[in-house]
C-alpha positions as CSV (number, residue, x, y, z in Angstrom):
1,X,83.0,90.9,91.5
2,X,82.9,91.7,95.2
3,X,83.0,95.1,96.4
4,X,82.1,97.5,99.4
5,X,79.7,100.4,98.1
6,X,78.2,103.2,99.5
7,X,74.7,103.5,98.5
8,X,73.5,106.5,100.3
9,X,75.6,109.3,101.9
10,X,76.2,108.9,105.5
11,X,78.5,107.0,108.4
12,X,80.3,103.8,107.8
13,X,77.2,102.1,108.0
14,X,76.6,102.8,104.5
15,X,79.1,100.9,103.2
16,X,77.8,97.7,102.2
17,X,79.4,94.7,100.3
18,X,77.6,93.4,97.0
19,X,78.2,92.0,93.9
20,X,78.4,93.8,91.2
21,X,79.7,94.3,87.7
22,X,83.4,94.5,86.5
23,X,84.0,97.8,85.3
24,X,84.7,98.3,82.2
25,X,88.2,98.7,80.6
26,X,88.8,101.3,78.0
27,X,91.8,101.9,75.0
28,X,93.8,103.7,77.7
29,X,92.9,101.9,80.1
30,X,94.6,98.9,82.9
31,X,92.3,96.5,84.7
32,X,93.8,95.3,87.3
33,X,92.7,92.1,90.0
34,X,93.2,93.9,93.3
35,X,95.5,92.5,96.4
36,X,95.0,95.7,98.8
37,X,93.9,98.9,98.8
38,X,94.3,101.9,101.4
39,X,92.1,103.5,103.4
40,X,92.6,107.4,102.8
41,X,90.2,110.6,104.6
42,X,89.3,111.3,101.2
43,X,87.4,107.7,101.4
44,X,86.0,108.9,104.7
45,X,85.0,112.5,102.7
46,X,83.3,111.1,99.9
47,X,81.2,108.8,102.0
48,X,79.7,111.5,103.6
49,X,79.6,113.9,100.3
50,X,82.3,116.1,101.4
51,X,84.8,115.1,98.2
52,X,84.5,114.4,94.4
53,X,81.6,114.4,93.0
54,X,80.7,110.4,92.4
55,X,77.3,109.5,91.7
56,X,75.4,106.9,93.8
57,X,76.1,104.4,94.0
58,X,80.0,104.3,93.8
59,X,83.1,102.2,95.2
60,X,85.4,104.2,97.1
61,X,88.8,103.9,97.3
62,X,92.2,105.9,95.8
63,X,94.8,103.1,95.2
64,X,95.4,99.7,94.7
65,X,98.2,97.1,94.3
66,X,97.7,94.2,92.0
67,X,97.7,92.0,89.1
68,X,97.4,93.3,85.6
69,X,94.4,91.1,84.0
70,X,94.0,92.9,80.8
71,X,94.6,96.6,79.3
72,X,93.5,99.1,76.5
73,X,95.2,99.0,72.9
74,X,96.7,102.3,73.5
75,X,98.3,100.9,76.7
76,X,102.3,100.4,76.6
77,X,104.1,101.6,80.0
78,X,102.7,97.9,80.8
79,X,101.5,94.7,80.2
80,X,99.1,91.5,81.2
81,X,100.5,89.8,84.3
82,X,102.8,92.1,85.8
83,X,102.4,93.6,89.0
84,X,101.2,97.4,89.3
85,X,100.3,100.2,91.5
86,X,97.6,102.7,90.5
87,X,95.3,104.9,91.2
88,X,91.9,103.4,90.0
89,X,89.1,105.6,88.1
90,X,86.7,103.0,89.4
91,X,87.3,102.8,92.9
92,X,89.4,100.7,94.8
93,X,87.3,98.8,97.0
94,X,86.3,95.7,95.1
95,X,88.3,92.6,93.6
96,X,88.9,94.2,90.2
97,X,89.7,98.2,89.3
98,X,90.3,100.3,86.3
99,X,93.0,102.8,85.8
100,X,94.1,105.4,83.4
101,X,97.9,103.8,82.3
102,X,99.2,107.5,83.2
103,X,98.3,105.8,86.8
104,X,99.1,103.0,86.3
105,X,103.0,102.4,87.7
106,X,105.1,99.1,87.7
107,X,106.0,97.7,90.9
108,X,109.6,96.5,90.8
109,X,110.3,93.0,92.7
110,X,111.6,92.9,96.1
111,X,109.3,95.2,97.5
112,X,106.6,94.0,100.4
113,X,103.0,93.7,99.2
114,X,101.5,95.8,102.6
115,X,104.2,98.2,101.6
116,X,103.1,98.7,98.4
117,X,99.7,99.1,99.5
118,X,100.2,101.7,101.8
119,X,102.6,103.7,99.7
120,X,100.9,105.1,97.1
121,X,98.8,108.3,98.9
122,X,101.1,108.6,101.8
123,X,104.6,107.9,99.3
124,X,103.5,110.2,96.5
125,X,102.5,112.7,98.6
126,X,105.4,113.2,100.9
127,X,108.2,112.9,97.9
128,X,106.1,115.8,96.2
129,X,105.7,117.5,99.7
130,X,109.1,117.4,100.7
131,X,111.4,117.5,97.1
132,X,109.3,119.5,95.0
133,X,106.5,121.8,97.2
134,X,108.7,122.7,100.1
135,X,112.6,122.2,98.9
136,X,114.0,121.2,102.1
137,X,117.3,122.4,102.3
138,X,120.2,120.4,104.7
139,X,119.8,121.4,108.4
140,X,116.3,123.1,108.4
141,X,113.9,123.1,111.0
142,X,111.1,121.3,110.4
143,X,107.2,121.2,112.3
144,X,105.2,118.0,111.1
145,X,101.6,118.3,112.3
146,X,99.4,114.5,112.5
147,X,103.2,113.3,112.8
148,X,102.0,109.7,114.3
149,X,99.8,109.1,110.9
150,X,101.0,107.8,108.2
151,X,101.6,111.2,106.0
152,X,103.3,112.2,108.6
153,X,105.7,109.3,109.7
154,X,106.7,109.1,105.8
155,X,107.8,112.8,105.7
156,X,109.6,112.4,108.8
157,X,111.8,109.5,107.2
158,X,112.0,111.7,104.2
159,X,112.7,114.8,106.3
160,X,115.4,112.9,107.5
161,X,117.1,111.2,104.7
162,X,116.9,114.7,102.6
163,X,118.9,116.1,105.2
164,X,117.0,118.1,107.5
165,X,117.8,119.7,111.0
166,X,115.7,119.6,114.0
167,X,111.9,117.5,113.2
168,X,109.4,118.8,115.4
169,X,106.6,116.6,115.7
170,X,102.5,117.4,116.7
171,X,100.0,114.5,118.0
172,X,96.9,114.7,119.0
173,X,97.2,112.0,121.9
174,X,100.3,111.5,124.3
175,X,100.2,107.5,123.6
176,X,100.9,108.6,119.3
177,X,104.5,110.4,120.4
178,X,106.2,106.9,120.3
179,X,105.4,106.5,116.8
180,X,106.7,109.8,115.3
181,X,109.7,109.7,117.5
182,X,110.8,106.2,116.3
183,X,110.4,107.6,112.5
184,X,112.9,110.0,113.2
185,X,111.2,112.9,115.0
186,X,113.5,115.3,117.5
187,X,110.8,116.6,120.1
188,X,106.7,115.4,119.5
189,X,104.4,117.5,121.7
190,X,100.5,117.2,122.6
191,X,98.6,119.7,120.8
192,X,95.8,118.9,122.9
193,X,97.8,119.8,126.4
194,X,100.6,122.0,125.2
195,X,100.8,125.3,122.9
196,X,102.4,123.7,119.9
197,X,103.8,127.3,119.2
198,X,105.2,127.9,122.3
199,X,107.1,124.5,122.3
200,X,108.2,125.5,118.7
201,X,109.6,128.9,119.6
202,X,111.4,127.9,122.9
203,X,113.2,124.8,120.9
204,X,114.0,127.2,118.7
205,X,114.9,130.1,120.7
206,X,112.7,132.1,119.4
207,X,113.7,131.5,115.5
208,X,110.7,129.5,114.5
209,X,111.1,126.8,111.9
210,X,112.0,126.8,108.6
211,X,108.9,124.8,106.8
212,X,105.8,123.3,108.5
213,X,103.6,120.4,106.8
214,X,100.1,120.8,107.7
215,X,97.2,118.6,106.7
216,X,94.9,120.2,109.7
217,X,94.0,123.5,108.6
218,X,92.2,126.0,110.6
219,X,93.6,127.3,113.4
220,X,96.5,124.7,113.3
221,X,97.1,126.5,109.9
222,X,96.9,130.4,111.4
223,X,99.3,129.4,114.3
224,X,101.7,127.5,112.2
225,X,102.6,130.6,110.0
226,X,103.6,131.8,113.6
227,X,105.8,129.4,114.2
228,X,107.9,129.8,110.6
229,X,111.2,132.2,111.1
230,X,111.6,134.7,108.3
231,X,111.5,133.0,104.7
232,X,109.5,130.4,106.0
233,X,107.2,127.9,104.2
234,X,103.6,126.8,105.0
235,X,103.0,123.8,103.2
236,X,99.3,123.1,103.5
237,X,98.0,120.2,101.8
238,X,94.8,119.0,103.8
239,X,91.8,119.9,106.3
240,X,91.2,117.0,108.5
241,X,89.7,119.7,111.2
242,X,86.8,120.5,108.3
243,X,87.8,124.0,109.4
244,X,89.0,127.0,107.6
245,X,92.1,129.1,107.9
246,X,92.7,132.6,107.5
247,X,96.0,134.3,106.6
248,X,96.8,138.5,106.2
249,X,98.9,139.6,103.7
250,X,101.2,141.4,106.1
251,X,102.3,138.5,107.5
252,X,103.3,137.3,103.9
253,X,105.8,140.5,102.6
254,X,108.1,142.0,105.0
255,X,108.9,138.3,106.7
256,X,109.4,137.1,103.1
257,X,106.9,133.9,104.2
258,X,105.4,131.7,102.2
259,X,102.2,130.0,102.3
260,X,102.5,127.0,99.4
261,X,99.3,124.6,98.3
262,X,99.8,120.7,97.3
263,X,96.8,118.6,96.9
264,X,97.6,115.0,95.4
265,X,94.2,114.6,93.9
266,X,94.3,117.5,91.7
267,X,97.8,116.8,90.5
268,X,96.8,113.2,89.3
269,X,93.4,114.7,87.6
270,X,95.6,117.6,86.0
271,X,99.5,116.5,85.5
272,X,99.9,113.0,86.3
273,X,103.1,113.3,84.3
274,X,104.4,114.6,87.8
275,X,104.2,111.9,89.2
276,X,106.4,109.3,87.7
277,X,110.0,110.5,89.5
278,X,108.2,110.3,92.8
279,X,107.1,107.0,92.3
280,X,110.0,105.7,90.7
281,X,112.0,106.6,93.2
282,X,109.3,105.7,96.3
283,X,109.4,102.3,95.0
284,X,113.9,102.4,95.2
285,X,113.5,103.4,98.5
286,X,110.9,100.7,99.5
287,X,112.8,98.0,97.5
288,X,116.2,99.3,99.2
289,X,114.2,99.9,102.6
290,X,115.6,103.1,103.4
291,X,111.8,104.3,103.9
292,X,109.7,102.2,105.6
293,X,105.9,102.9,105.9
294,X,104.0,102.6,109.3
295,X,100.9,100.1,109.0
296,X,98.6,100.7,111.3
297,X,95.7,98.3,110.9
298,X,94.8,95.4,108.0
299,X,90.9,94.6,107.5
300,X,89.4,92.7,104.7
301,X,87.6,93.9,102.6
302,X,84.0,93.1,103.8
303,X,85.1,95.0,107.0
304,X,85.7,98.1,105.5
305,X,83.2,100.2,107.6
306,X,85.0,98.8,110.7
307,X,88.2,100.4,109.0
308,X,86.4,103.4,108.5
309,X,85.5,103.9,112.2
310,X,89.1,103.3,113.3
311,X,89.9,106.0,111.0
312,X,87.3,107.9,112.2
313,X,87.9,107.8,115.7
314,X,91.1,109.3,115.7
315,X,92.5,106.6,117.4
316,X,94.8,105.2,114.4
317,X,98.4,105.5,114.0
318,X,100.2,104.6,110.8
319,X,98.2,103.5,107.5
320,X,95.0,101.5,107.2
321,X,94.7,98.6,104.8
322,X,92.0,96.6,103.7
323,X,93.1,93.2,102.2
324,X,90.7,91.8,99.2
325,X,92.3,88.9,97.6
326,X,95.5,86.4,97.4
């Protein structure tokens, strides 16, 4: 089969597309012929040696749409020839991939294929951000860092269908507010020209928000728990700065704040059980289009480390796709 592999740690450069072998399919396994696959940061991370801990060579990749070829004999959630999205053991760069059936998920009909290859990071992730890690409750404030990308343009359509008041949106460039205000976003400010905590606290008179989704860290992170009024939640479940952040326990007790951690990686590694009511109903709301997810840019496959660059830069909005085969 054909797939884009990175050899040697380093820049997209690395990434080079070669034939190799199929990989191999075990009892509970799914091999599936891949249609798309995402790019994600954690593709961007591993490339360099920042995330997992693959051997070299490796494919990257998180998730895949496709065609179900063949499966294990323990397999039963589904079968040869139906339609599936998973999250592949073997990587999802390449024309074939393996996944574990407990991530393995039917796709129903009806539901767009670049849809379904965007949804399964940025989908997952938000219903478990929003329904199960934060709790939004009707009417509350809400601060959505990275709110142009496409986390953050899904949790503002969830924000917004669960009920939520004011969405307060951050972007890092004044040409990415269009985006998260036609998700559904209230107010999108600049965090590059304007104090993201002063705009939060004069919306708000002075209140502070409710719950704040960041996938930054650092900084971002320390001045976000600044911006949350009094039983508050921090929902931190990134670090696209590569920084750290830093929190005191006294800002925790007597403002009866939380600071709450969600990484989508460990929950499919750990409980993948947790994930089968957010996908089932991601898929209902894709089928029924009430959720809609922002594509940004489609590549093939062979152009994956052009992909990577647009990620890279900074400059992309919405998800990134690469297409491998019809």
């Amino acid at each position: 089969m054909k797939a884009m592999l990175v050899q040697e740690l380093g820049g997209p450069e690395v990434l080079k597309y070669v034939e190799t072998a199929l990989p191999t399919c075990g009892d509970d396994d799914v091999l599936m012929k891949v249609e798309m696959t995402s790019v994600n940061f954690a593709d961007v991370k591993a490339r360099y040696g920042k995330k997992g801990n693959a051997k070299l060579p490796f494919i990257p990749g998180l998730d895949a749409v496709g065609t179900v070829v063949k499966i294990g004999r323990n397999v039963e959630n589904v079968a040869i020839g139906e339609r599936v999205v998973a999250f592949p053991s073997s990587g999802s760069y390449a024309e074939y991939a393996v996944a574990n059936q407990n991530l393995t998920f039917q796709l129903p009909e009806g539901i767009d294929l670049e849809q379904a290859a965007a949804c399964p990071v940025v989908g997952m992730l938000s219903f478990m951000l929003v329904h199960k890690i934060a709790r939004v409750q009707q009417g509350e404030a809400v601060l959505v860092h990275a709110a142009a990308g496409g986390v953050g343009t899904t949790l503002i359509q969830l924000l917004k269908a669960a009920g939520a008041g004011t969405i307060i949106g951050t972007v890092g460039a004044s040409n990415k507010k269009a985006i998260a205000l036609e998700a559904g976003a209230d107010y999108v400010i600049n965090y590059e020209e304007e104090s993201f905590m002063d705009y939060v606290h004069t919306l708000t008179n002075g209140q502070g928000v409710d719950v704040v989704f960041d996938s930054i860290s650092g900084v971002v992170a320390e001045k976000s728990l600044e911006c949350l009024q009094d039983y508050g939640r921090l929902v931190h479940f990134g670090n696209s700065s590569g920084q750290t952040g830093s929190f005191m326990t006294k800002q925790l007790h007597a403002s009866c704040r939380s600071v709450l951690g969600f990484s989508l990686g460990t929950t499919r590694k750990k409980k993948p059980h947790l994930l089968q009511e957010p996908a089932a109903q991601l898929f209902e709301a894709l089928r029924l289009g009430t959720l809609t997810i922002n594509i940004g840019n489609v590549f093939s496959l062979d152009e994956a480390a052009i992909a990577h660059e647009w990620l890279e830069s900074r400059k992309s909005t919405g998800k990134i796709l690469l297409h491998v085969s019809q």
